[in-house]
N, C-alpha and C positions, 0 to 999 in steps of 0.2 A: 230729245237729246239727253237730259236731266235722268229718264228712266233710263237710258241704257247706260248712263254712265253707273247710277246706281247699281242698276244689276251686273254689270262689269264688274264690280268693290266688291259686290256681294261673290259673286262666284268666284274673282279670287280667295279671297275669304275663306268660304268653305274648298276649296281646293289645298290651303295653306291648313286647312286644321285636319284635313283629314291626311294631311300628309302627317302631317306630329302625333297624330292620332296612331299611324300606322308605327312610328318611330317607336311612341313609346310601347306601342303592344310588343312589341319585337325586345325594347329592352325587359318590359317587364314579363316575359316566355323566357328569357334567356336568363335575368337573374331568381327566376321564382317566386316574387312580388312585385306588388305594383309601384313604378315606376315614372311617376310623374317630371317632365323637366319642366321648369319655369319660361316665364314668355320671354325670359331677357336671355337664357342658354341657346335656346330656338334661333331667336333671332342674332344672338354673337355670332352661333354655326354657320346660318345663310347669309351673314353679310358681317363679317371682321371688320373692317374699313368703317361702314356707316354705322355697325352699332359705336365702334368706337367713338365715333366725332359724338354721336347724342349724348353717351354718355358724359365726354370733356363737356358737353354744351351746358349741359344738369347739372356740375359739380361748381361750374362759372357760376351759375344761377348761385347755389348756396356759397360761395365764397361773399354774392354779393347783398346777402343780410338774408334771402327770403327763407323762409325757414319751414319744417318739415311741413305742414300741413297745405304751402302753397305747392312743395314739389310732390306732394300725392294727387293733389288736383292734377297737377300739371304730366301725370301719369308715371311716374317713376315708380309706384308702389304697382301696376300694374304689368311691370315687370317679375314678380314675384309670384304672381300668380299662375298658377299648373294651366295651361297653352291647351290641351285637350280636355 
């Protein structure tokens, strides 16, 4: 059960990056460089609603002392990073 849910994760996974993947070739053919969007644009586009609540959730976090380097652990810097 454990492997199939793994590989369930896994192929959405690569399904979800070869889709960004495709997004950004398209933008970067249409503006004539390359075109990288971040993992937090990506994910705003496919879900407005839920990226917004993480976001609010992350900002509580630092209102309540923890400061930059626990919220990069805690993945907020992985947002910044180019998705394909």
């Amino acid at each position: 059960m454990l492997r199939f849910l793994l590989r369930a994760l896994g192929l959405a996974a690569l399904a979800g990056a070869f889709a960004a993947a495709v997004m950004d070739g398209a933008r970067s053919i249409a503006n004539g460089a390359v075109a990288l969007s971040p993992t937090g644009t990506a994910l705003a586009r496919l879900s407005p609603a839920k990226f917004a609540a993480f976001s609010s959730r992350f900002h509580t976090l630092s209102r309540r002392g923890l400061d930059d380097f626990d919220l990069r652990i805690a993945g907020v810097d992985l947002l910044l990073e180019p998705l394909a």
